[in-house]
DSSP file (Angstrom, degrees, kcal/mol; ACC not computed):
  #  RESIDUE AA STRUCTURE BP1 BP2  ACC     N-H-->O    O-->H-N    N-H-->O    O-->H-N    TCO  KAPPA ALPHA  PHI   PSI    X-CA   Y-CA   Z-CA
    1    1 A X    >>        0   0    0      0, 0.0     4,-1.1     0, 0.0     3,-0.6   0.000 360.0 360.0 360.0 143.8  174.4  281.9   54.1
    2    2 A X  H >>  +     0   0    0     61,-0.6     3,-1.9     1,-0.2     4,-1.2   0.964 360.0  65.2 -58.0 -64.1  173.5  278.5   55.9
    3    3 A X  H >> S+     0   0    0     31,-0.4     4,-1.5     1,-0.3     3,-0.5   0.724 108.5  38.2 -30.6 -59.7  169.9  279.4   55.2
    4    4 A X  H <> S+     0   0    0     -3,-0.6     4,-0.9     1,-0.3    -1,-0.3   0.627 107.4  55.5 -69.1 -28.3  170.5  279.1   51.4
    5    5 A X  H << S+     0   0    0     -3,-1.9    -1,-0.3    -4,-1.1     4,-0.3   0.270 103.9  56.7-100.2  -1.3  172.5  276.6   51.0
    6    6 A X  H <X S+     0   0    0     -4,-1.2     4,-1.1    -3,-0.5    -2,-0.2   0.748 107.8  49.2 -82.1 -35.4  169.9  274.4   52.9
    7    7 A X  H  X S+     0   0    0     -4,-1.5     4,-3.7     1,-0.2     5,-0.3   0.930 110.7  53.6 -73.1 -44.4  166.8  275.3   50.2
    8    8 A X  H  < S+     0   0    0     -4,-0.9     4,-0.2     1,-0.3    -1,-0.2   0.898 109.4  40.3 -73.2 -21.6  169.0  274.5   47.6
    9    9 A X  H  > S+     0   0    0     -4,-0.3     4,-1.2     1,-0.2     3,-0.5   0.824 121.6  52.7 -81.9 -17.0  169.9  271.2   48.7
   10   10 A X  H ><>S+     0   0    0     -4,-1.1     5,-2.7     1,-0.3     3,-0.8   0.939 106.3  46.1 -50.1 -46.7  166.3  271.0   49.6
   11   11 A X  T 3<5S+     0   0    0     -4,-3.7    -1,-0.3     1,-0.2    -2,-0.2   0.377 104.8  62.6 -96.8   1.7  164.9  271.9   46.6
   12   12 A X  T 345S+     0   0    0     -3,-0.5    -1,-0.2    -5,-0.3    -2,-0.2   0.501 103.9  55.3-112.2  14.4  167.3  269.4   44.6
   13   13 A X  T <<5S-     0   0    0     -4,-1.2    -2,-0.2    -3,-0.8    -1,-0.1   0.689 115.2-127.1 -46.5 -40.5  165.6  266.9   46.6
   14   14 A X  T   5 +     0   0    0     -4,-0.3    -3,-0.2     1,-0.2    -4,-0.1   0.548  62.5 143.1  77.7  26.2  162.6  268.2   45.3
   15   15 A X      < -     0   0    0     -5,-2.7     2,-0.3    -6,-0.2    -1,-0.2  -0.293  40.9-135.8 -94.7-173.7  161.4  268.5   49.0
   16   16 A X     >  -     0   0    0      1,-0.1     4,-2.4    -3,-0.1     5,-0.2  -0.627  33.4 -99.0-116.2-157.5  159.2  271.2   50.5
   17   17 A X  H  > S+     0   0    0     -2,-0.3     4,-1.4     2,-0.2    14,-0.2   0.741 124.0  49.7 -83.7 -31.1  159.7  272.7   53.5
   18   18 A X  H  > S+     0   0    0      2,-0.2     4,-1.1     3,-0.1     3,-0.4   0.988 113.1  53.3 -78.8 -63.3  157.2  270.7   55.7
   19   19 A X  H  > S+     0   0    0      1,-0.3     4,-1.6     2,-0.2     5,-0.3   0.818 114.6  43.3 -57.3 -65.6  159.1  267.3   54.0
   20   20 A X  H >X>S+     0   0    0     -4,-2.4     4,-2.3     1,-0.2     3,-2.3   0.981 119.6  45.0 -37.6 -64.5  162.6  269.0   55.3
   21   21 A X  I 3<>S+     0   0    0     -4,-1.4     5,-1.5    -3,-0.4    -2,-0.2   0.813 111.9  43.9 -68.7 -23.0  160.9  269.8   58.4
   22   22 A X  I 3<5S+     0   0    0     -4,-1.1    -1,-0.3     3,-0.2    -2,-0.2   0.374 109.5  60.4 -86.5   8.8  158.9  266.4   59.3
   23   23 A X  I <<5S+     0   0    0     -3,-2.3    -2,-0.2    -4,-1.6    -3,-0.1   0.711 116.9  35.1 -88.5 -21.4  162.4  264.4   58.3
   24   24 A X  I  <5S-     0   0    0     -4,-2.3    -2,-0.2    -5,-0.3    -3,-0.1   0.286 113.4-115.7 -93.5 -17.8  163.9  266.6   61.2
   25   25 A X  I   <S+     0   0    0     -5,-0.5     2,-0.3     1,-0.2    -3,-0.2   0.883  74.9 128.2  64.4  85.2  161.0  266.7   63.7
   26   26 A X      < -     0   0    0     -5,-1.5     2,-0.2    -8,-0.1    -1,-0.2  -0.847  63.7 -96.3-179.7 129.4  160.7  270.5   63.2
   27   27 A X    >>  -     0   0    0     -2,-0.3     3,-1.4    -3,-0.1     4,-1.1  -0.583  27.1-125.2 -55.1 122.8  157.9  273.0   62.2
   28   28 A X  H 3> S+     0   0    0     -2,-0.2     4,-1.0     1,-0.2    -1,-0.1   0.754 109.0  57.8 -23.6 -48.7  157.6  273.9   58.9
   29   29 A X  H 3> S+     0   0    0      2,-0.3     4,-1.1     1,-0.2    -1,-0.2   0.820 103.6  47.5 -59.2 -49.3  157.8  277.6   60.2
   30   30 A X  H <> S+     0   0    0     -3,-1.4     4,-0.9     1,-0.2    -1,-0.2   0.862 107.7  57.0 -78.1 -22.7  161.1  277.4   61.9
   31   31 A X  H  X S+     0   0    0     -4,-1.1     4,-0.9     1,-0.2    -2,-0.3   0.614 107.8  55.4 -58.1 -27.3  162.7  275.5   58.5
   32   32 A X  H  X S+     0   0    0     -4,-1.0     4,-3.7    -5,-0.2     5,-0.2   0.802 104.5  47.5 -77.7 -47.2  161.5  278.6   56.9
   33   33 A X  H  X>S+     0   0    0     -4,-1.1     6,-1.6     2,-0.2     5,-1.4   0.746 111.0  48.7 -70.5 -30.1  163.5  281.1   59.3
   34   34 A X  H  <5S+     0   0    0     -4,-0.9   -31,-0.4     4,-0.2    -2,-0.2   0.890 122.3  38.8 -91.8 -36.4  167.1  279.2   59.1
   35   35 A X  H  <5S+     0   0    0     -4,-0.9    -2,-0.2     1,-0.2    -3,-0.2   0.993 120.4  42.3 -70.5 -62.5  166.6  279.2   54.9
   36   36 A X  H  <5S-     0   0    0     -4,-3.7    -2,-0.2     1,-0.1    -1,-0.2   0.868 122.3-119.5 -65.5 -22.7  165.0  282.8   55.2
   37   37 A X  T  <5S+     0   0    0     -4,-0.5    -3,-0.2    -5,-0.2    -1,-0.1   0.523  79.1 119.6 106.0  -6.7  168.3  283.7   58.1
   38   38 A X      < +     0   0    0     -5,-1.4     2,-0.3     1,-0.1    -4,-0.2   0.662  69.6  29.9 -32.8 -59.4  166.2  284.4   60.7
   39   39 A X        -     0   0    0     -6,-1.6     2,-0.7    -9,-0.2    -2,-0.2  -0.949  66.5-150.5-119.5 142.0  167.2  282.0   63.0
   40   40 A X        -     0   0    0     -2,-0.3    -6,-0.1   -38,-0.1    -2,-0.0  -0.828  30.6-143.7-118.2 126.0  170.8  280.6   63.2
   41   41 A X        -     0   0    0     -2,-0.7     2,-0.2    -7,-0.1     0, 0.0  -0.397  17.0-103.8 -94.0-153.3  170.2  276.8   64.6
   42   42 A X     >  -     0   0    0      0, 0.0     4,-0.9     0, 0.0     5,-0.1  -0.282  41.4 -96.6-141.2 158.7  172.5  275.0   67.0
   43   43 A X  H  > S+     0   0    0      2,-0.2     4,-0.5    -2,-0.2    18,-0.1   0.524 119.5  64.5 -41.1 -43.8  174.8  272.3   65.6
   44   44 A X  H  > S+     0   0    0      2,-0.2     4,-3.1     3,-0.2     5,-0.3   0.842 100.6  45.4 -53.9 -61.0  172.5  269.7   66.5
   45   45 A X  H  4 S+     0   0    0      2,-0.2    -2,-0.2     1,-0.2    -1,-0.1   0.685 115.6  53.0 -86.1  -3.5  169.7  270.7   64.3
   46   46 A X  H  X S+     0   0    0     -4,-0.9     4,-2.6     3,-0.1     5,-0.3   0.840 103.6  54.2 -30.4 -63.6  172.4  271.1   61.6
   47   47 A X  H  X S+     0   0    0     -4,-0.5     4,-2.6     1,-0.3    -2,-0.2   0.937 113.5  41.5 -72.0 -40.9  173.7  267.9   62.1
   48   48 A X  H  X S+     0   0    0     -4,-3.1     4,-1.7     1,-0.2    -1,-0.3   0.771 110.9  53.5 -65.7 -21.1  170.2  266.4   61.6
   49   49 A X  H  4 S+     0   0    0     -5,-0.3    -2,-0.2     1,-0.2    -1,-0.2   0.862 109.7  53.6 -91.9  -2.0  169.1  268.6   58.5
   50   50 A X  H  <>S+     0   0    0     -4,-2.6     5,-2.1    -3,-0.2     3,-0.2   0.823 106.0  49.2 -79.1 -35.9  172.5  267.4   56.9
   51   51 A X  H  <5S+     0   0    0     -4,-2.6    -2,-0.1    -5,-0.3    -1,-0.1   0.662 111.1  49.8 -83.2   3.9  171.9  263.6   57.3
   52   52 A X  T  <5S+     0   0    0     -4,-1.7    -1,-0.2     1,-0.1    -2,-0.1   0.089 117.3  41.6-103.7  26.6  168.3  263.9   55.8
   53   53 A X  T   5S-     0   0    0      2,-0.2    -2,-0.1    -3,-0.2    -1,-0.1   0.352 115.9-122.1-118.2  11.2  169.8  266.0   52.7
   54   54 A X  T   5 +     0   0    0      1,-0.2     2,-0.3     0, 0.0    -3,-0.2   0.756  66.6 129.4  34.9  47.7  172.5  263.6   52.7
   55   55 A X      < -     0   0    0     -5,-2.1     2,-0.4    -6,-0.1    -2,-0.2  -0.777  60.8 -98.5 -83.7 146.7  175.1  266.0   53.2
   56   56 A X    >>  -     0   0    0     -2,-0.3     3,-1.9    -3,-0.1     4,-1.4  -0.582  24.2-125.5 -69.6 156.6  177.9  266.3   55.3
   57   57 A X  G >4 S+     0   0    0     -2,-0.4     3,-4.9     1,-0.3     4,-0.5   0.700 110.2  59.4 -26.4 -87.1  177.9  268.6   58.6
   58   58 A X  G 3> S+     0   0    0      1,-0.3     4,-1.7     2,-0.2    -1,-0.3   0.485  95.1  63.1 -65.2 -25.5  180.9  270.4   57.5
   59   59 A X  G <4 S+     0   0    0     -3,-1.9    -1,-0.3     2,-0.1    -2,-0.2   0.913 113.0  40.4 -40.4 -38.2  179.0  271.8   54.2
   60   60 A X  T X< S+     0   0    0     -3,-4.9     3,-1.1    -4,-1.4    -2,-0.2   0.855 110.7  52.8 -96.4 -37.2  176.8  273.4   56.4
   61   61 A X  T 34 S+     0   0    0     -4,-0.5    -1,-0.1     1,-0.2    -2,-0.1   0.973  96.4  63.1 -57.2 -45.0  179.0  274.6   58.8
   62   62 A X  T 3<        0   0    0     -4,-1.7    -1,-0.2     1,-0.3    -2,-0.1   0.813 360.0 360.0 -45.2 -24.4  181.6  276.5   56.4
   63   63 A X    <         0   0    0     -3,-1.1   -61,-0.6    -5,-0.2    -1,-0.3   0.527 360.0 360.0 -63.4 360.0  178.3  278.6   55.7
């Protein structure tokens, strides 16, 4: 799941979940819901939470 594979690159940042979410301009709350699966985001806020984890897109999409 996209959700999982986003904490884990998170967390081998060492970020939290407000760090993820003010590098993205995003509420802490909704970064919680695409890790937890809750919410499935749009391409867009993909494409941003992959260039502050320094991934590419296509990591996250294959999830």
């Amino acid at each position: 799941m996209v959700g999982d594979l986003i904490a884990e690159l998170r967390k081998g940042k060492k970020w939290t979940q407000k760090d993820l979410a003010d590098a993205v301009n995003l509420s802490k709350s909704y970064i919680a819901a695409i890790e937890e699966g809750r919410i499935r985001p749009k391409i867009k806020t993909l494409a941003l939470i992959a260039k502050c984890l320094d991934v590419e897109l296509e990591l996250l999409l294959r999830e």
